[in-house]
C-alpha positions in Angstrom: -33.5 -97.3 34.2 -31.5 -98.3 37.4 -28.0 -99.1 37.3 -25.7 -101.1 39.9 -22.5 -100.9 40.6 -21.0 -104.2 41.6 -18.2 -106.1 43.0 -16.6 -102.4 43.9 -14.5 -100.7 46.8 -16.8 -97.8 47.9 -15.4 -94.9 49.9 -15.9 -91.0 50.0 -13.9 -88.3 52.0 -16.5 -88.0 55.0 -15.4 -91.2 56.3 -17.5 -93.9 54.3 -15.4 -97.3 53.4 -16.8 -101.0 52.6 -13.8 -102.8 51.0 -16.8 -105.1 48.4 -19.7 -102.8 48.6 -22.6 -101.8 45.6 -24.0 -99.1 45.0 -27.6 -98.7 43.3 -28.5 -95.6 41.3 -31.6 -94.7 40.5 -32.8 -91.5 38.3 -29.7 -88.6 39.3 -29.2 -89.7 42.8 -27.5 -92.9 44.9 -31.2 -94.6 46.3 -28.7 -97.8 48.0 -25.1 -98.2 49.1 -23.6 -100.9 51.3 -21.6 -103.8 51.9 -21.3 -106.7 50.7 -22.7 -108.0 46.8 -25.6 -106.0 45.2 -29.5 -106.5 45.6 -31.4 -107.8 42.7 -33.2 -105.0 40.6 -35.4 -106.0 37.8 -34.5 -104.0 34.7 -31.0 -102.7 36.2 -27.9 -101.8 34.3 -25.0 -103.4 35.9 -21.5 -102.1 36.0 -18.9 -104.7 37.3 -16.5 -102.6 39.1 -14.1 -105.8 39.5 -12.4 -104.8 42.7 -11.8 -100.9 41.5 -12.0 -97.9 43.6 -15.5 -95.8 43.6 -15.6 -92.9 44.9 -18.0 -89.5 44.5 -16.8 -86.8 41.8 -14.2 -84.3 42.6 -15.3 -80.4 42.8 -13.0 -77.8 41.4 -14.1 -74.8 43.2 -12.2 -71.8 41.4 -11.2 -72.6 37.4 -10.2 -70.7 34.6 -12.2 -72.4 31.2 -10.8 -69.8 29.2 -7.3 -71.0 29.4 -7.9 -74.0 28.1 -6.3 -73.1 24.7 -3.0 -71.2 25.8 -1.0 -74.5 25.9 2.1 -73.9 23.9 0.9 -70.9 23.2 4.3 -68.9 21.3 4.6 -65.4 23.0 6.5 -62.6 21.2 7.4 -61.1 24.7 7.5 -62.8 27.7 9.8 -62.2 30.1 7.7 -60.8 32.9 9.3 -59.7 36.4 5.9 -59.1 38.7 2.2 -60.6 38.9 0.8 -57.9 36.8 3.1 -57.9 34.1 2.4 -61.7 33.5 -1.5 -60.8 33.7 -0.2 -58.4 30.8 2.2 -60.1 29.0 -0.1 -63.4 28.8 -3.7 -64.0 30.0 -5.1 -60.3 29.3 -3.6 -60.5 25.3 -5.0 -64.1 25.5 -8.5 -63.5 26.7 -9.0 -60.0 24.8 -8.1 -62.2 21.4 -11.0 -64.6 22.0 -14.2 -64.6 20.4 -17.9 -66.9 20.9 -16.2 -69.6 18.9 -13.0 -69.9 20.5 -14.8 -69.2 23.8 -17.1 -72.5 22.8 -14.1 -74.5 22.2 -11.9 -73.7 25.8 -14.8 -74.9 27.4 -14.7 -77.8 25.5 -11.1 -78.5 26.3 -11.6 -77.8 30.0 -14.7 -79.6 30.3 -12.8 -82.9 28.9 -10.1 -82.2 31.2 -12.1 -82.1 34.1 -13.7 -85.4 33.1 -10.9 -87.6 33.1 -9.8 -85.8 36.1 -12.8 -87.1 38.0 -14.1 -83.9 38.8 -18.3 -83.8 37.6 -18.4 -79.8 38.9 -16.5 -77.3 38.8 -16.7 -73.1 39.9 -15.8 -71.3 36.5 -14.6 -67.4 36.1 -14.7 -65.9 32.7 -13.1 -63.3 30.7 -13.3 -62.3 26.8 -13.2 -58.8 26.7 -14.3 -58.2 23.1 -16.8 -61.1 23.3 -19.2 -60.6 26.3 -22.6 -60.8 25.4 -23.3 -64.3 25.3 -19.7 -66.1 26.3 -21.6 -67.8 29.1 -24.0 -69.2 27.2 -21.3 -71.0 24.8 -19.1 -71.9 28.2 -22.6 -73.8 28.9 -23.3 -75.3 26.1 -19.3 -76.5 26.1 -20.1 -77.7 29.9 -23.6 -79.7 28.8 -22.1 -81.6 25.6 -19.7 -82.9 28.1 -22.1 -83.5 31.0 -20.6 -81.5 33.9 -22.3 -79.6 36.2 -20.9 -75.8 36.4 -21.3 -72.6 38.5 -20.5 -69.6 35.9 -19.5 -66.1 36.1 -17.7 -63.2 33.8 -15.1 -61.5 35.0 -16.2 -58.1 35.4 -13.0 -55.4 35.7 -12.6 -51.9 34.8 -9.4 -52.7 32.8 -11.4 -52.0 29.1 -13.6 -49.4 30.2 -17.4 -48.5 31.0 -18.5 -50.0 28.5 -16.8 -53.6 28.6 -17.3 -53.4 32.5 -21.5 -52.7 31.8 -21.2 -55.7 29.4 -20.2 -57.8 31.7 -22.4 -56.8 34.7 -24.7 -57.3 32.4 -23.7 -60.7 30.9 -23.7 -61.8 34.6 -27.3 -60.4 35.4 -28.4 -62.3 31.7 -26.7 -65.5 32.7 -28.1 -65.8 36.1 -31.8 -64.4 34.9 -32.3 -66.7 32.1 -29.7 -69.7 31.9 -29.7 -71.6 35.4 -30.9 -74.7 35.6 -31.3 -76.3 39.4 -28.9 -78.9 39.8 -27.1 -78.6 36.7 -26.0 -74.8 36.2 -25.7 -72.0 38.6 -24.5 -68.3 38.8 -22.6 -66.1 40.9 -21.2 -62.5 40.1 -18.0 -62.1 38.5 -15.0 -59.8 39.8 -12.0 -59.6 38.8 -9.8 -58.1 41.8 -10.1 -54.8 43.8 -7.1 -53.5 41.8 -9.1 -53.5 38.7 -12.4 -52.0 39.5 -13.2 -48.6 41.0 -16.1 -47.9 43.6 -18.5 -47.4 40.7 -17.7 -50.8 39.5 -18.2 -52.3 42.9 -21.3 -50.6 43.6 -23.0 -51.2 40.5 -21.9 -55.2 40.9 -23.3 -54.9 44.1 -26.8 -53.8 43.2 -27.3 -56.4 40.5 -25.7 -59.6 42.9 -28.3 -58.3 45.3 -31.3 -58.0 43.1 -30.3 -61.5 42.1 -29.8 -63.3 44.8 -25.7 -63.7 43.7 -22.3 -64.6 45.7 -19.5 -62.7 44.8 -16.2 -65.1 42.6 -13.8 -62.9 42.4 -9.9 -62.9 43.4 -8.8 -62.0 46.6 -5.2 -60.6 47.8 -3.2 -62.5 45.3 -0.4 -60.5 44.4 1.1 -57.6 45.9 -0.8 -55.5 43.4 -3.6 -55.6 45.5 -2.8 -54.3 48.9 -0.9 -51.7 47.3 -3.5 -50.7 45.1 -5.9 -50.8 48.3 -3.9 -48.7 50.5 -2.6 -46.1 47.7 -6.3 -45.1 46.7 -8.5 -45.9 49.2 -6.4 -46.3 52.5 -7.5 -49.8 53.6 -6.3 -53.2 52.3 -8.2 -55.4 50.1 -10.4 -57.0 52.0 -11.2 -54.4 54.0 -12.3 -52.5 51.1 -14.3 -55.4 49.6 -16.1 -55.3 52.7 -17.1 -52.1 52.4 -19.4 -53.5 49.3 -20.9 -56.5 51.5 -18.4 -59.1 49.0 -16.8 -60.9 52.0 -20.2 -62.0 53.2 -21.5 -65.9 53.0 -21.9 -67.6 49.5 -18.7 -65.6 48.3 -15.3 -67.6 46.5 -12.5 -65.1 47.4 -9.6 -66.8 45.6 -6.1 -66.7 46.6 -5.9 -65.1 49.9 -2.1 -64.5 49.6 -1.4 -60.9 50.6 -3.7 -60.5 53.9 -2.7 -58.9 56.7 -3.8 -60.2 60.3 -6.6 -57.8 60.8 -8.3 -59.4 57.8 -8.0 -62.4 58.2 -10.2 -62.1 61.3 -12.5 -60.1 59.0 -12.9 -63.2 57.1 -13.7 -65.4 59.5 -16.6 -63.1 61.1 -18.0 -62.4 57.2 -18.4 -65.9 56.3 -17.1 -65.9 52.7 -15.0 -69.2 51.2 -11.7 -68.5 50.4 -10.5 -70.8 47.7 -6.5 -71.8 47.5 -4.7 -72.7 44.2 -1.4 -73.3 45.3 0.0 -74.6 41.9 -0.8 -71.5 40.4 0.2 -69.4 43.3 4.0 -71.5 42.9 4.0 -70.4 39.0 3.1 -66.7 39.6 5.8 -66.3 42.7 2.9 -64.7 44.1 3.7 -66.0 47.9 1.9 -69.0 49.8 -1.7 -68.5 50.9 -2.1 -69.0 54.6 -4.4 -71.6 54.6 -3.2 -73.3 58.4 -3.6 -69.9 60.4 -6.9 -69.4 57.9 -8.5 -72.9 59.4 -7.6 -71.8 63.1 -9.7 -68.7 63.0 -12.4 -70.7 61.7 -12.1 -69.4 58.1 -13.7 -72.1 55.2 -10.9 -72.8 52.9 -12.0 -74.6 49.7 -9.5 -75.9 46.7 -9.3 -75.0 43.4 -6.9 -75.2 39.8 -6.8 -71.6 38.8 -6.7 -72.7 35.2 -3.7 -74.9 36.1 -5.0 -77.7 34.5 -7.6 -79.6 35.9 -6.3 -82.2 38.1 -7.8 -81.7 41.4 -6.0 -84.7 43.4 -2.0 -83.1 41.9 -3.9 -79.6 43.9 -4.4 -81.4 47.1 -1.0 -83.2 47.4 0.4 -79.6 46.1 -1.5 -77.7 49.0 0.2 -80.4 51.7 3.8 -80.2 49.9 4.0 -76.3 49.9 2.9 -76.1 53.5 5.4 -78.2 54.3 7.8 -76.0 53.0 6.5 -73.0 53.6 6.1 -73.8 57.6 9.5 -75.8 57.5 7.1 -78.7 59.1 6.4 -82.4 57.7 3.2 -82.1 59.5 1.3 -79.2 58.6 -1.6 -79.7 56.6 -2.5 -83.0 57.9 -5.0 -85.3 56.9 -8.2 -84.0 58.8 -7.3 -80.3 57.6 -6.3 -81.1 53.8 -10.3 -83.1 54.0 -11.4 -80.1 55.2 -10.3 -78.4 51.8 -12.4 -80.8 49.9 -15.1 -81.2 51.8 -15.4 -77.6 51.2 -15.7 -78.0 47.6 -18.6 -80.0 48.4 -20.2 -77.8 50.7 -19.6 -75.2 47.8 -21.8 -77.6 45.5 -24.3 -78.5 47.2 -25.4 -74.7 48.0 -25.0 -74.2 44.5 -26.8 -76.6 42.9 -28.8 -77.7 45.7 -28.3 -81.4 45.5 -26.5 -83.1 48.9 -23.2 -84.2 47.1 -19.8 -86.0 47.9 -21.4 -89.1 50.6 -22.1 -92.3 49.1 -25.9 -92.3 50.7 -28.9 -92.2 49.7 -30.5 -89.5 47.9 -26.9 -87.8 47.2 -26.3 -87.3 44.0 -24.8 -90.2 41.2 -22.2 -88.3 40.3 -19.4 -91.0 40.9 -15.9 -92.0 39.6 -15.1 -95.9 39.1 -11.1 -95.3 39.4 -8.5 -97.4 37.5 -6.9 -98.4 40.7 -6.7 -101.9 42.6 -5.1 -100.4 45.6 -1.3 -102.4 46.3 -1.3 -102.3 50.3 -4.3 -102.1 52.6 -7.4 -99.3 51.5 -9.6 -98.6 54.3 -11.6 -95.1 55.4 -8.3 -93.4 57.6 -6.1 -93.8 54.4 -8.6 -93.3 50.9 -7.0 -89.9 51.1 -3.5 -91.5 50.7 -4.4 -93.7 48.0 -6.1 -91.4 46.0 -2.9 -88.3 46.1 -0.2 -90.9 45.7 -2.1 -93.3 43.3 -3.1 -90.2 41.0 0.6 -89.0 41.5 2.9 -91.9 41.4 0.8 -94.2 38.6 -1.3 -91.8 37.1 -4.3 -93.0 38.2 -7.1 -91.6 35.8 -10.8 -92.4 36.3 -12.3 -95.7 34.0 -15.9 -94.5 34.3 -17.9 -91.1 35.4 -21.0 -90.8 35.8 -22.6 -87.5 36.2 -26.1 -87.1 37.9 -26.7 -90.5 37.1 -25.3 -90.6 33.2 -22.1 -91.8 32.1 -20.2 -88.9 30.6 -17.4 -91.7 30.8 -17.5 -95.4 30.3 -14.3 -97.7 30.1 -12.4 -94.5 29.2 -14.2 -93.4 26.4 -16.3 -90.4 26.4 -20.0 -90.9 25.8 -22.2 -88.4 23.6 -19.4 -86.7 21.9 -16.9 -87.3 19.2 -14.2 -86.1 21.5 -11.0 -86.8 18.5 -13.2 -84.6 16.5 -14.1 -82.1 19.3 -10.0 -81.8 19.7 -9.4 -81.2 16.3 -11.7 -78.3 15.8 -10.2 -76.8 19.3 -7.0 -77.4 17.4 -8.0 -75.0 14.5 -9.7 -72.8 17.1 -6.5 -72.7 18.9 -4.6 -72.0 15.8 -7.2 -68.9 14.7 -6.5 -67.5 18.4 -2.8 -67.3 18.8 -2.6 -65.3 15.6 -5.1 -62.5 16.9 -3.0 -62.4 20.6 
């Protein structure tokens, strides 16, 4: 069945802007969008936007599902004085205490988070040490109940062994062999970092991405541990060492970026790879400040993404503009055509992935579209969408009314469709509960 979408303001980030436009969806793509009040069409479902924002769905590029359950989590010990010791202290008890079921219910809780977020695809990067074999699957079937689209991956890392690190090679070469779906769910090959994985590890990953056809997720440069690890066993710096493996190349997320020295930063730019900046999460690990401005002059593609630090991918943008401002001492770094540029990326990220043309309200892009709970209080027009959306998200909470998500609504007047989501919380409560006792 059809659906229109009337009586709305239309817009996307590529420069698209009618101020009472429709939009007419047919199967999982946009088949008419323009000014002015909606064509008939017989049979239609119509959604009266009454004057609200529509916009496409938002693209988190680099998430953490798995953290979806540490929220209040109580910690014995926790008094951590570098990156690593909060990786110790915190997210490798956490993940090593999971199993498939709490696995199943993070994904859950992040898929729902992204939802009312407006973002309809996100970039995921696993880790459950003592539950491998199959912890994508469940991440799936957490992402399909709610309706998103996801790119998945398992971390794979030295830090538990041979044998954990075979498992999840081979977790990674099971996911992307058996459980893609075009459009809907794609693969890349997990990584943790360069300071947790030996030449072995990299060359083993290498020869299964390769058979496959697989990008590289993995985190780049974040802390200091890297660069020191790097240079202390293998006399280059981290990116210079991931290059040695062919992990820099095109159709790679190298995540962070922090710790990169001149030299590879240029390396960057002539392998092609996206590097994808969190800066909330950079701010809460004192990790340092990525350098996304000198990044865009040497041509490097920057993307944005959460880090597990929450889900709200319009807070991330207006972060990424208010720590370059005071990280460059300038009101004006990070402008408006650069901080696009970041989520245009995320697009570009999509559409390779799932290989539907995503984030223009055109035809034959996909429906995946957020009616936003905002009448906009001074004048919306293509130069200042960006405004409206960071400040309206920021200053009155702006949360989306109704997603939909390759054409179906995963969201309608705020409630979500095709899942009992009260009920989904409370067994991610228990879950929750059943986890914090094992870290």
């Amino acid at each position: 069945m059809a659906q229109v979408i009337t009586s709305a303001r239309v817009g996307d980030l590529f420069g698209t802007y009618w101020d009472s436009g429709y939009l007419v969806v047919e199967g999982d793509r946009i088949a008419r969008a323009g000014p002015g009040p909606a064509p008939e069409v017989p049979g239609a479902q119509v959604l009266d936007a009454g004057g609200r924002l529509v916009t496409p769905g938002l693209v988190n590029a680099h998430a953490h599902l798995y953290s979806s359950l540490a929220r209040g989590i109580p910690l014995q010990r926790f008094n951590p004085s570098s990156f690593r010791e909060i990786l110790e202290q915190l997210w490798w008890k956490l993940d090593r205490a999971l199993d498939l079921d709490g696995v199943y219910h993070s994904g859950v809780v992040g898929a729902l988070g992204h939802l009312r977020a407006g973002v309809t695809a996100l970039f995921d990067h696993h880790a459950s040490p003592t539950a491998i074999e199959g912890s994508l699957a469940q991440l799936k079937r957490a992402l399909a109940e709610v309706g998103l689209r996801a790119d998945l991956c398992y971390e794979v890392t030295d830090r538990g062994g041979s044998g954990e690190r075979n498992a999840g090679i081979a977790e990674n070469i099971r996911f992307a062999r058996e459980e893609r779906e075009e459009g809907r769910f794609a693969a890349h090959m997990g990584l943790h970092a360069s300071f947790t994985l030996s030449d072995e590890t990299l060359g083993r990953a290498r020869a299964a991405a390769e058979e496959l056809g697989l990008g590289y997720h993995v985190h780049l440069a974040e802390g200091k541990e890297d660069p020191v690890d790097a240079l202390h066993k293998h006399g280059v710096r981290t990116a210079e060492r991931l290059d040695r493996f062919g992990i820099l190349g095109e159709g790679s997320l190298l995540v962070h970026g922090i710790q990169l020295s001149g030299a590879e930063l240029d390396l960057l730019a002539a392998r092609g790879g996206t590097v994808v900046h969190n800066p909330r999460s950079n701010m809460n690990n004192a990790v340092g400040v990525a350098p996304v401005p000198a990044m865009l002059g040497k041509g490097i593609r920057v993307a944005l993404g959460t880090d597990g630090f929450g889900c709200d991918l319009l807070t991330e943008a207006l972060t990424a503009r208010l720590l370059a401002h005071h990280a460059s001492g300038s009101p004006t770094t990070l402008p408006d055509p650069q901080l696009l540029g970041l989520l245009r990326e995320n697009y570009r990220l999509a559409e390779r992935a799932f290989g539907v043309p995503m984030g223009k309200m055109a035809p034959g892009f996909a429906a995946d579209l957020v009616v936003w709970d905002y009448v906009p209080p001074t004048p919306l027009d293509a130069g200042t969408i960006l405004s409206h959306l960071l400040f309206g998200a920021i200053s009155e909470g702006v949360r989306p009314r109704t997603v939909l998500v390759g054409g179906v609504p995963r969201l309608r007047d705020g409630a979500v469709m095709g899942l009992e989501e009260q009920a989904a919380l409370a067994r991610a409560r228990e879950a929750a509960r059943a986890l914090w006792g094992r870290v």
